[in-house]
C-alpha positions as CSV (number, residue, x, y, z in Angstrom):
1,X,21.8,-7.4,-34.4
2,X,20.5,-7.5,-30.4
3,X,21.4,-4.5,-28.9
4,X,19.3,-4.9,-25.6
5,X,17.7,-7.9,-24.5
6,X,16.1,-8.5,-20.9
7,X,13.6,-10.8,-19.4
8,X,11.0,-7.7,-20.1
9,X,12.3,-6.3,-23.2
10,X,14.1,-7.0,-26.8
11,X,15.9,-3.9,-28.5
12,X,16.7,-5.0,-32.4
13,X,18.6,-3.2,-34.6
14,X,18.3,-3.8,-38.5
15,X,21.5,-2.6,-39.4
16,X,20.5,-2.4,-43.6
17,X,17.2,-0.5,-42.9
18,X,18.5,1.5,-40.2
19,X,15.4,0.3,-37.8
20,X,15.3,0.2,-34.3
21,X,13.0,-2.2,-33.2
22,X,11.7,-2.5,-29.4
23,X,9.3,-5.7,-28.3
24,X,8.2,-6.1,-25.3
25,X,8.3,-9.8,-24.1
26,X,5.3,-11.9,-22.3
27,X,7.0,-11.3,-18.7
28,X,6.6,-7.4,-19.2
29,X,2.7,-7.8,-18.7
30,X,3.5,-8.3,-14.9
31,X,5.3,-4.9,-14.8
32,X,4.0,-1.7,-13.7
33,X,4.6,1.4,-15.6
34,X,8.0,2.6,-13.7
35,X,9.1,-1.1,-14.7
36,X,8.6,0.3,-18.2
37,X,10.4,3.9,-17.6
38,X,13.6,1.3,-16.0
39,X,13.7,-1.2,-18.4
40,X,14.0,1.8,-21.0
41,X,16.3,3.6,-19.0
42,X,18.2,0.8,-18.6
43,X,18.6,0.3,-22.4
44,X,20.2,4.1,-22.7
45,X,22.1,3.6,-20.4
46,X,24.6,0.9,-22.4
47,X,25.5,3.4,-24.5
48,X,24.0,2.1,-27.5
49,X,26.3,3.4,-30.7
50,X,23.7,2.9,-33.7
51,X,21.0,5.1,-34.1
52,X,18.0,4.8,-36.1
53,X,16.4,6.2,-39.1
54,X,13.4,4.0,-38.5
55,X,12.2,3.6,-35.1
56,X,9.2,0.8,-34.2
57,X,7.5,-0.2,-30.8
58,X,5.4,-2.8,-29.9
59,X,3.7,-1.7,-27.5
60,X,0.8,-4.9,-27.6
61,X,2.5,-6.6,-24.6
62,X,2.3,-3.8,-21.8
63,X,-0.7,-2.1,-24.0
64,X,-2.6,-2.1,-20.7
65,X,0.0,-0.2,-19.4
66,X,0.1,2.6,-22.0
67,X,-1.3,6.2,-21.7
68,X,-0.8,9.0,-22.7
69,X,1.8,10.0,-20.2
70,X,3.9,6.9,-20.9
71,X,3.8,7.9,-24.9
72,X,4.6,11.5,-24.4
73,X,7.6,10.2,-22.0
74,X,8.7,8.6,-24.4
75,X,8.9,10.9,-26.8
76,X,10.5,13.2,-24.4
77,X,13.6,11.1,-22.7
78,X,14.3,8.2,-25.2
79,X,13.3,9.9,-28.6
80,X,16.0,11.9,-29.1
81,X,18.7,9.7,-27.8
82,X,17.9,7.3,-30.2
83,X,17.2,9.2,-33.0
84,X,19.9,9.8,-35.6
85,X,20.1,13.3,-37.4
86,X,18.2,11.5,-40.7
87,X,15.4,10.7,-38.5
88,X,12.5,9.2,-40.8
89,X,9.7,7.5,-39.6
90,X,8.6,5.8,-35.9
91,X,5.9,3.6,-35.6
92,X,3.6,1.9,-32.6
93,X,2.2,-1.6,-32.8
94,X,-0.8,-1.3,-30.0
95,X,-4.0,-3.7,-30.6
96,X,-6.2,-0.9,-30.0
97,X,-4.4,2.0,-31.9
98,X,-7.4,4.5,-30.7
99,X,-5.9,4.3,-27.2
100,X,-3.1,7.2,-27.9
101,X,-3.3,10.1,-29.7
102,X,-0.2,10.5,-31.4
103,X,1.0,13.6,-33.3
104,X,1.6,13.1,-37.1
105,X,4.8,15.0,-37.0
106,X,7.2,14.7,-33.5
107,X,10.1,17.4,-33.5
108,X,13.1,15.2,-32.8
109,X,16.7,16.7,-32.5
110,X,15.6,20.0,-34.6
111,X,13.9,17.4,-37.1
112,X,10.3,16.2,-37.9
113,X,9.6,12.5,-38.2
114,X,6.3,11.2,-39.0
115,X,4.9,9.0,-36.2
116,X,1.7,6.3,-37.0
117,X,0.1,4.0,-34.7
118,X,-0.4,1.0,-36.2
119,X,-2.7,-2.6,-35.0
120,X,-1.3,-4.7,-38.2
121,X,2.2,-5.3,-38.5
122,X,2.6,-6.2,-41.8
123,X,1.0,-2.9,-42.7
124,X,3.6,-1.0,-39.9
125,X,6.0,-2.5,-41.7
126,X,5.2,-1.8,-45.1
127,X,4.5,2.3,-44.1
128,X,8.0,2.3,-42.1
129,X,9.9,1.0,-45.4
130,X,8.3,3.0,-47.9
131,X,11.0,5.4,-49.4
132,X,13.5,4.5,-46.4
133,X,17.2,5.0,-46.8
134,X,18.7,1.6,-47.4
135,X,22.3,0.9,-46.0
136,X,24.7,-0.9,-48.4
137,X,25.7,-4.0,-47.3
138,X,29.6,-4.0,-46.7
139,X,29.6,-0.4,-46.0
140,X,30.8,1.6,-43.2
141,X,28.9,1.8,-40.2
142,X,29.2,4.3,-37.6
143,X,27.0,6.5,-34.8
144,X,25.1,9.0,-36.7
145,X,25.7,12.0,-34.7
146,X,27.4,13.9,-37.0
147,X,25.3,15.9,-38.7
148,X,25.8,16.3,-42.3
149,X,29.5,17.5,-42.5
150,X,30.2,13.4,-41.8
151,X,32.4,12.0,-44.1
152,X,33.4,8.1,-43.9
């Protein structure tokens, strides 16, 4: 399911794994890095009702525009509003995954997640999905913001 698409940037959510999944397109090698803090920004604000357990960026199209500041930004302002409260795993696809530092466990929403950077997909892939929580297809979906008192 498309949640967010732009000229810059694709927001994907696989509804049985529970993964959000950014992409950056082609035209968002033109941006500069506030074009990247907008576009972002401009995904939040639609008011997007599915949250992730799973989160994955690739980052390979604006890699040139990545630091550390952007990553830790992230973290900071889009994290946690896109985190659900069984936060799992997030991932970055960069081609040169030495470029960040990235702390092995990010405090999200009074949770830990494991974050990886990644240069292969296929492997991202294959570390995001290991021991995920699977959704049912057919059953209920909703916003999970509850907390653990949610009952369907």
């Amino acid at each position: 399911m498309i949640l967010y698409t732009s000229k810059f940037l694709k927001v994907n959510y696989l509804e049985l794994q529970y993964l959000m999944h950014f992409y950056w397109t082609e035209y968002a090698g033109y941006m500069d890095t506030e074009g990247i803090y907008h576009e972002l920004l401009n995904f939040l604000s639609k008011r997007i009702y599915k949250r992730a357990n799973q989160i994955y960026v690739d980052w390979r199209q604006v890699e040139h525009l990545i630091s550390q500041e952007t990553i830790d930004w992230f973290l900071q302002y889009i994290l946690p509003k896109i985190a659900s409260h069984k936060v799992y795993r997030m991932a970055f696809l960069l081609n040169n995954p030495d470029k960040i530092q990235l702390p092995k466990n990010i405090k999200v929403n009074n949770l830990s997640l494991t974050a990886r950077v990644f240069s292969d997909p296929e492997i991202l892939m294959q570390w995001l999905m290991d021991g995920a929580e699977r959704k049912t297809p057919g059953e209920e979906d909703h916003d999970h913001h509850h907390g653990d008192s949610c009952h369907t």
